[in-house]
TORKOL-4160 file (C-alpha; in steps of 0.2 Angstrom, whole numbers, padded with zeros to 4 digits, m for minus):
209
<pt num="1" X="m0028" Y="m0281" Z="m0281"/>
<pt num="2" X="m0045" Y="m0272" Z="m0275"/>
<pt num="3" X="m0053" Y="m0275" Z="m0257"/>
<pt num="4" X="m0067" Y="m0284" Z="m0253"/>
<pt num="5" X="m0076" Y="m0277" Z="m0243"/>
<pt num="6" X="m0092" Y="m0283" Z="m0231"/>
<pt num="7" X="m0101" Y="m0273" Z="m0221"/>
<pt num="8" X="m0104" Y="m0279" Z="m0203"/>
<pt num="9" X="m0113" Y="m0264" Z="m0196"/>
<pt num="10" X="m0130" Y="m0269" Z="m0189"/>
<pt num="11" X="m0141" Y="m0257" Z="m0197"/>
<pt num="12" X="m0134" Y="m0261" Z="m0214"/>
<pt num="13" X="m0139" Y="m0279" Z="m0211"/>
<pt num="14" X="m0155" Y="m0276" Z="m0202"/>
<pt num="15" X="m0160" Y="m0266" Z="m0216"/>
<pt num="16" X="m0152" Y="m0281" Z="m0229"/>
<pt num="17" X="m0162" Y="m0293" Z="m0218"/>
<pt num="18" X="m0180" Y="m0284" Z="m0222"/>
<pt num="19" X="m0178" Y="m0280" Z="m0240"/>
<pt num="20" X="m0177" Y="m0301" Z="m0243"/>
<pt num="21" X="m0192" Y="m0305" Z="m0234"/>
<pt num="22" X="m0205" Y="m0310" Z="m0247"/>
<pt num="23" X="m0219" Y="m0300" Z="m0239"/>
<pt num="24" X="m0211" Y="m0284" Z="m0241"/>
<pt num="25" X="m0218" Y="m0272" Z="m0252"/>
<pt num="26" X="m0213" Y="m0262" Z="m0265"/>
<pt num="27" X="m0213" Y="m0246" Z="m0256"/>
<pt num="28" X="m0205" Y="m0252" Z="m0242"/>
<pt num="29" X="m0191" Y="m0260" Z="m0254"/>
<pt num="30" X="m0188" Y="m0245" Z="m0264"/>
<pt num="31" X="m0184" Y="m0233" Z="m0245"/>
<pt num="32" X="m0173" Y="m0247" Z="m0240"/>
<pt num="33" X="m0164" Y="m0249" Z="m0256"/>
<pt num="34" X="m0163" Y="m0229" Z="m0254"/>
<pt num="35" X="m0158" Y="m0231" Z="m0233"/>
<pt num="36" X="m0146" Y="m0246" Z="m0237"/>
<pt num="37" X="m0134" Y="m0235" Z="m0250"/>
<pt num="38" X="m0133" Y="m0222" Z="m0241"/>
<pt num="39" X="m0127" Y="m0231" Z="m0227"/>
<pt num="40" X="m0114" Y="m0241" Z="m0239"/>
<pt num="41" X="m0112" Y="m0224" Z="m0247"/>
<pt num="42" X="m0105" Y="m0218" Z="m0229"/>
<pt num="43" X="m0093" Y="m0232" Z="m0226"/>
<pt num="44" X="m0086" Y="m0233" Z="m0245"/>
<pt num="45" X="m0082" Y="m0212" Z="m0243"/>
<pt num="46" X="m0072" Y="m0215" Z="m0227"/>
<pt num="47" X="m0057" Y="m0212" Z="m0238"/>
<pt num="48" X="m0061" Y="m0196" Z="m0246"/>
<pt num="49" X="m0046" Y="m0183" Z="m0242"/>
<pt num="50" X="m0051" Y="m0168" Z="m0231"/>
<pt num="51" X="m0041" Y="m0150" Z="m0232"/>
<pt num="52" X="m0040" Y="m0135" Z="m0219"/>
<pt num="53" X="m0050" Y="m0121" Z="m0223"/>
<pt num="54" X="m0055" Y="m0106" Z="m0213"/>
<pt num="55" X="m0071" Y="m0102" Z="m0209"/>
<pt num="56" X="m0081" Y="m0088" Z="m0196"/>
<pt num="57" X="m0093" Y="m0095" Z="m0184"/>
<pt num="58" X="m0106" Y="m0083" Z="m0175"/>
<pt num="59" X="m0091" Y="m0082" Z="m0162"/>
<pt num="60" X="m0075" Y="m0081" Z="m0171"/>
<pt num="61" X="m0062" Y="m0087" Z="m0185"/>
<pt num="62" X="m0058" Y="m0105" Z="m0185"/>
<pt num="63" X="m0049" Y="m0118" Z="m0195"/>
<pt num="64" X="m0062" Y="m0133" Z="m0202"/>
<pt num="65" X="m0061" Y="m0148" Z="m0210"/>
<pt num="66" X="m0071" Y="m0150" Z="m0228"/>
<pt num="67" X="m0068" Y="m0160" Z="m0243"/>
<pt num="68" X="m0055" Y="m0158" Z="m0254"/>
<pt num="69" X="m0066" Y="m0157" Z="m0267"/>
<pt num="70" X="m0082" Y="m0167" Z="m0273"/>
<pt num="71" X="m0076" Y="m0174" Z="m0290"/>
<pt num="72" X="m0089" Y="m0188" Z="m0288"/>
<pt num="73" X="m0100" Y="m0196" Z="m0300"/>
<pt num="74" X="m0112" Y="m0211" Z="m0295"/>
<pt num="75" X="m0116" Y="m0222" Z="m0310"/>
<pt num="76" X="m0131" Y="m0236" Z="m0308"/>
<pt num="77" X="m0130" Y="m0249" Z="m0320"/>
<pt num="78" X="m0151" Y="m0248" Z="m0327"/>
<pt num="79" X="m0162" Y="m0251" Z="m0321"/>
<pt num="80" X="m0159" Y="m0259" Z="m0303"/>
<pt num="81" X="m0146" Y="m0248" Z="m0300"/>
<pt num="82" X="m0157" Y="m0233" Z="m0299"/>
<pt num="83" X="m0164" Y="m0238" Z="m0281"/>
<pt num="84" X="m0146" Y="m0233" Z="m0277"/>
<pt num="85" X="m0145" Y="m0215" Z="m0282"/>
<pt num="86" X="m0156" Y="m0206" Z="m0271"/>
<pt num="87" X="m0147" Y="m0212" Z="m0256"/>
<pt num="88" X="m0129" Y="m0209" Z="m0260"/>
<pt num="89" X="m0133" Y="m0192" Z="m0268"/>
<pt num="90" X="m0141" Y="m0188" Z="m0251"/>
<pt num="91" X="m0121" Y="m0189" Z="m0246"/>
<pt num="92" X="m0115" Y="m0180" Z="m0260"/>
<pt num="93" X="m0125" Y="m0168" Z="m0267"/>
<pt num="94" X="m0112" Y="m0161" Z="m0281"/>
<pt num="95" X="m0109" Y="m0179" Z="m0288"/>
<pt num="96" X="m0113" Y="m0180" Z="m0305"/>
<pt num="97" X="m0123" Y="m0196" Z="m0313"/>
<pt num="98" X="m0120" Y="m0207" Z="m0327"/>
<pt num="99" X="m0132" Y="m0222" Z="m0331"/>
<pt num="100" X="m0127" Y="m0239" Z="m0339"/>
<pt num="101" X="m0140" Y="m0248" Z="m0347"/>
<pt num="102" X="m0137" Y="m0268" Z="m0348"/>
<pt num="103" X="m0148" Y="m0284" Z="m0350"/>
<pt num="104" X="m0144" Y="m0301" Z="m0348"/>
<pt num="105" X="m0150" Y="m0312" Z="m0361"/>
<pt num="106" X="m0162" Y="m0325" Z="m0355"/>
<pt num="107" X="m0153" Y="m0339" Z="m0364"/>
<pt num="108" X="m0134" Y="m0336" Z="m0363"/>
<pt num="109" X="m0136" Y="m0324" Z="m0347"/>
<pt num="110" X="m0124" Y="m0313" Z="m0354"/>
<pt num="111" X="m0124" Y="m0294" Z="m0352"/>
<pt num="112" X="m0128" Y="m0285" Z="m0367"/>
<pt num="113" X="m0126" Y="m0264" Z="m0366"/>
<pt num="114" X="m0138" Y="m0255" Z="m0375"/>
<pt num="115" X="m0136" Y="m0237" Z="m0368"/>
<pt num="116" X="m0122" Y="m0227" Z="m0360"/>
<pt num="117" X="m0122" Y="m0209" Z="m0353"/>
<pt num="118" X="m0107" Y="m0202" Z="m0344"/>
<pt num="119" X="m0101" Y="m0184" Z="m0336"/>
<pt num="120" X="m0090" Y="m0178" Z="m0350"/>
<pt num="121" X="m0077" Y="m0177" Z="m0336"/>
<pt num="122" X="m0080" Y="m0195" Z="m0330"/>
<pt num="123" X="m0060" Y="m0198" Z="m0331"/>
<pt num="124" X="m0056" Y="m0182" Z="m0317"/>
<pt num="125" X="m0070" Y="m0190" Z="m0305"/>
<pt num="126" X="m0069" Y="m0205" Z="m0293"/>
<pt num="127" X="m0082" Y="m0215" Z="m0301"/>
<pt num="128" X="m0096" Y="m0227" Z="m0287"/>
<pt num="129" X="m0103" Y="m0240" Z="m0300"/>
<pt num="130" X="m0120" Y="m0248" Z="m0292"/>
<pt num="131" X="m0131" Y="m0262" Z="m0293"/>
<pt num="132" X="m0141" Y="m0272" Z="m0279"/>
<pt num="133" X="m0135" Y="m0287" Z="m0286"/>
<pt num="134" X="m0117" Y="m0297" Z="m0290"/>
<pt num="135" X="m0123" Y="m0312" Z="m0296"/>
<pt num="136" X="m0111" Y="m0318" Z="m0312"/>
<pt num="137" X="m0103" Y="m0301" Z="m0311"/>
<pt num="138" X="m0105" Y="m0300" Z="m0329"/>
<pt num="139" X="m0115" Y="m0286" Z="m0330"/>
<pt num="140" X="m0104" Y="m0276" Z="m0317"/>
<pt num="141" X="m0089" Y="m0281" Z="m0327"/>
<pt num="142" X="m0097" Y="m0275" Z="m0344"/>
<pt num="143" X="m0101" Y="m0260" Z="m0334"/>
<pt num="144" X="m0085" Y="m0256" Z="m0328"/>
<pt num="145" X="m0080" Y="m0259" Z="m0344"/>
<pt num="146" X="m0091" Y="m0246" Z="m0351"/>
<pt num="147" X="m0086" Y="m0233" Z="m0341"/>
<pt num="148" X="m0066" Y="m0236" Z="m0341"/>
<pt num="149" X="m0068" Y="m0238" Z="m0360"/>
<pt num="150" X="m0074" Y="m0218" Z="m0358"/>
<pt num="151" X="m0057" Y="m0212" Z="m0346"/>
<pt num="152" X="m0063" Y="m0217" Z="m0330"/>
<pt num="153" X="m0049" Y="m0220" Z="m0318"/>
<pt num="154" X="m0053" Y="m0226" Z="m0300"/>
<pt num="155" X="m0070" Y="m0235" Z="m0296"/>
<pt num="156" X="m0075" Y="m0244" Z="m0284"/>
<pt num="157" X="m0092" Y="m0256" Z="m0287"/>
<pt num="158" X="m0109" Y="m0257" Z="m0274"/>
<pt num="159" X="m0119" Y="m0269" Z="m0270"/>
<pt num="160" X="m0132" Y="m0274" Z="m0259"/>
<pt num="161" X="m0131" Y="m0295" Z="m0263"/>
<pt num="162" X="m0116" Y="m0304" Z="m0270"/>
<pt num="163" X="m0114" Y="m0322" Z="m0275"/>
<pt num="164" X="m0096" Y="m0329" Z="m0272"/>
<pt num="165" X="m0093" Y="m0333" Z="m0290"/>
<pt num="166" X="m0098" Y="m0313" Z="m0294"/>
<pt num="167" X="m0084" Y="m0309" Z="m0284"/>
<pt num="168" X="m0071" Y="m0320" Z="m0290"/>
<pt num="169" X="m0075" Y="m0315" Z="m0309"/>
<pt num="170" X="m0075" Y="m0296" Z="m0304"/>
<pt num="171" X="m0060" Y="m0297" Z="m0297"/>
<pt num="172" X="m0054" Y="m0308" Z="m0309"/>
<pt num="173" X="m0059" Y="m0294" Z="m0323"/>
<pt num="174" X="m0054" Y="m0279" Z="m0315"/>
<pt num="175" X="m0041" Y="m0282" Z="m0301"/>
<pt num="176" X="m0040" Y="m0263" Z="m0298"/>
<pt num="177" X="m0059" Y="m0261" Z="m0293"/>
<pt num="178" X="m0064" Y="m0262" Z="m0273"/>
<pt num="179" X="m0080" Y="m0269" Z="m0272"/>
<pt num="180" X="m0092" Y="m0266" Z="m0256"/>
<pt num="181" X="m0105" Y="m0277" Z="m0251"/>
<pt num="182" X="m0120" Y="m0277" Z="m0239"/>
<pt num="183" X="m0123" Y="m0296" Z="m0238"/>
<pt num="184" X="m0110" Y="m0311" Z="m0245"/>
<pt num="185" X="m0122" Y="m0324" Z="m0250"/>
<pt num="186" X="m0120" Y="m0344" Z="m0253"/>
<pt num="187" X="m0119" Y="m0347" Z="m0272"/>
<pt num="188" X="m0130" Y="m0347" Z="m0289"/>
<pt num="189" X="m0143" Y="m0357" Z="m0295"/>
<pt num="190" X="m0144" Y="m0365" Z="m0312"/>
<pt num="191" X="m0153" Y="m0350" Z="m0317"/>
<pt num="192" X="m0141" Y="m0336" Z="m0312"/>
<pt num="193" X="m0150" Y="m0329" Z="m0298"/>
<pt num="194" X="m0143" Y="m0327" Z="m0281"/>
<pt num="195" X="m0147" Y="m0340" Z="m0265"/>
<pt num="196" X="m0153" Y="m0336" Z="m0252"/>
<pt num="197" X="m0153" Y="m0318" Z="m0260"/>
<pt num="198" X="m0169" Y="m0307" Z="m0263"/>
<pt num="199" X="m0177" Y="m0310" Z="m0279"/>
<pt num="200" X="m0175" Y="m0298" Z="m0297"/>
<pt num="201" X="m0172" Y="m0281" Z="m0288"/>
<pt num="202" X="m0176" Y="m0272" Z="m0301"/>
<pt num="203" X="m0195" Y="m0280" Z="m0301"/>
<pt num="204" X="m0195" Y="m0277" Z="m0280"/>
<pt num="205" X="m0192" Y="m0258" Z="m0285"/>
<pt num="206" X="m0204" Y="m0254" Z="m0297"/>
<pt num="207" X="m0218" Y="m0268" Z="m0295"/>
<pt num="208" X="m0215" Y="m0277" Z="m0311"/>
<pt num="209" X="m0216" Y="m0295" Z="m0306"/>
C-alpha cells in the first residue's frame, strides 16, 4: 500500500495557510502555489538515490555525492496543476513534462480526459503527478490512469489540499501510488468542493472567477 504522507513543516503550512485567505490575490496565489511545490517537491525527493563521483575542486580531487540520475518527469493534471511546475522544475531542472487534461462534469462530477501528452520515455522515468486539489480523487485517479495506461511505473501524486474521502478512493484505486499532502482537510460539500479548503485553484491562478 502507498504512504500518506502530510507535511508538517511550518513553511509549508504558513504558506498553505495564506493561499486560503479570501483576500489573496491572484499574484500572490500563483508565487505560492510556485513556493509551496517546491517545498513538497523537496520533501517527496528525499528518496532519490545518490552515487560517488569524483570531482576537482579549486584545491584538490575529491569524492562527491550527485544523483544517480534525473530520470524525472513532472506531470500536472490541466489546468490547476500548472501552478505546480515551475516550483518543482526549480529542483529538477532535467525533468521532463507531460500534461493531463481533465474536467469534471458539472452534473455527474466525473472526470472526463480530453488531452494527454507524455515523454516518450515516461515508463523509464519516476513519474510526480500534481494537482492543488484531492477532492473526490477522481480526476487524480483518471490521471493516474492515463499515465500507467502509457508505461509508467512508479508515481507518486501531489497535492496542496485533500479531502478525506479523496484519499480513501486514491488509495482505494491505485494502492501502489504514495500521495503527498500540504494540508488534510475536514470533508466534501454536496458540491464536490473541499471544506475548509481554498476555493477552484485553477480560478485563484489565472483570475477566472
Amino acid at each position: 500500500m502507498g504512504k500518506v504522507y502530510v507535511f508538517d513543516h511550518p513553511l509549508i503550512q504558513h504558506k498553505t495557510a495564506l493561499m486560503r485567505m479570501k483576500e489573496t490575490t491572484v499574484k500572490d496565489f500563483r508565487e505560492l502555489a510556485k513556493e509551496v511545490a517546491m517545498l513538497m517537491g523537496f520533501e517527496a525527493t528525499r528518496h532519490l538515490e545518490l552515487k560517488d563521483v569524483e570531482i576537482t575542486t579549486p584545491m584538490e580531487k575529491t569524492t562527491v555525492k550527485m544523483l544517480d540520475g534525473e530520470d524525472i518527469a513532472i506531470v500536472p493534471i490541466l489546468r490547476a496543476g500548472l501552478g505546480f511546475v515551475d516550483g518543482f522544475l526549480a529542483l529538477v531542472p532535467n525533468a521532463k513534462v507531460g500534461h493531463v487534461g481533465l474536467y469534471r462534469d458539472p452534473d455527474t462530477h466525473k472526470p472526463v480526459e480530453y488531452y494527454c501528452k507524455l515523454p516518450v520515455d515516461i515508463d523509464k522515468r519516476e513519474v510526480f503527478v500534481v494537482d492543488p486539489m484531492l477532492a473526490t480523487g477522481g480526476s487524480a485517479i483518471d490521471a493516474i490512469d492515463s499515465v500507467k495506461r502509457r508505461g509508467a511505473k512508479k508515481i507518486s501524486f501531489l497535492c496542496i489540499i485533500a479531502a478525506p474521502e479523496g484519499i480513501e478512493a486514491l488509495q482505494k484505486a491505485h494502492p501502489d501510488v504514495d500521495i503527498y499532502i500540504a494540508a488534510k482537510d475536514e470533508v466534501l460539500n454536496d458540491n464536490a468542493y473541499i471544506l475548509p479548503g481554498l476555493g477552484d485553484a485553477g480560478d485563484r491562478l489565472y483570475g477566472t472567477k
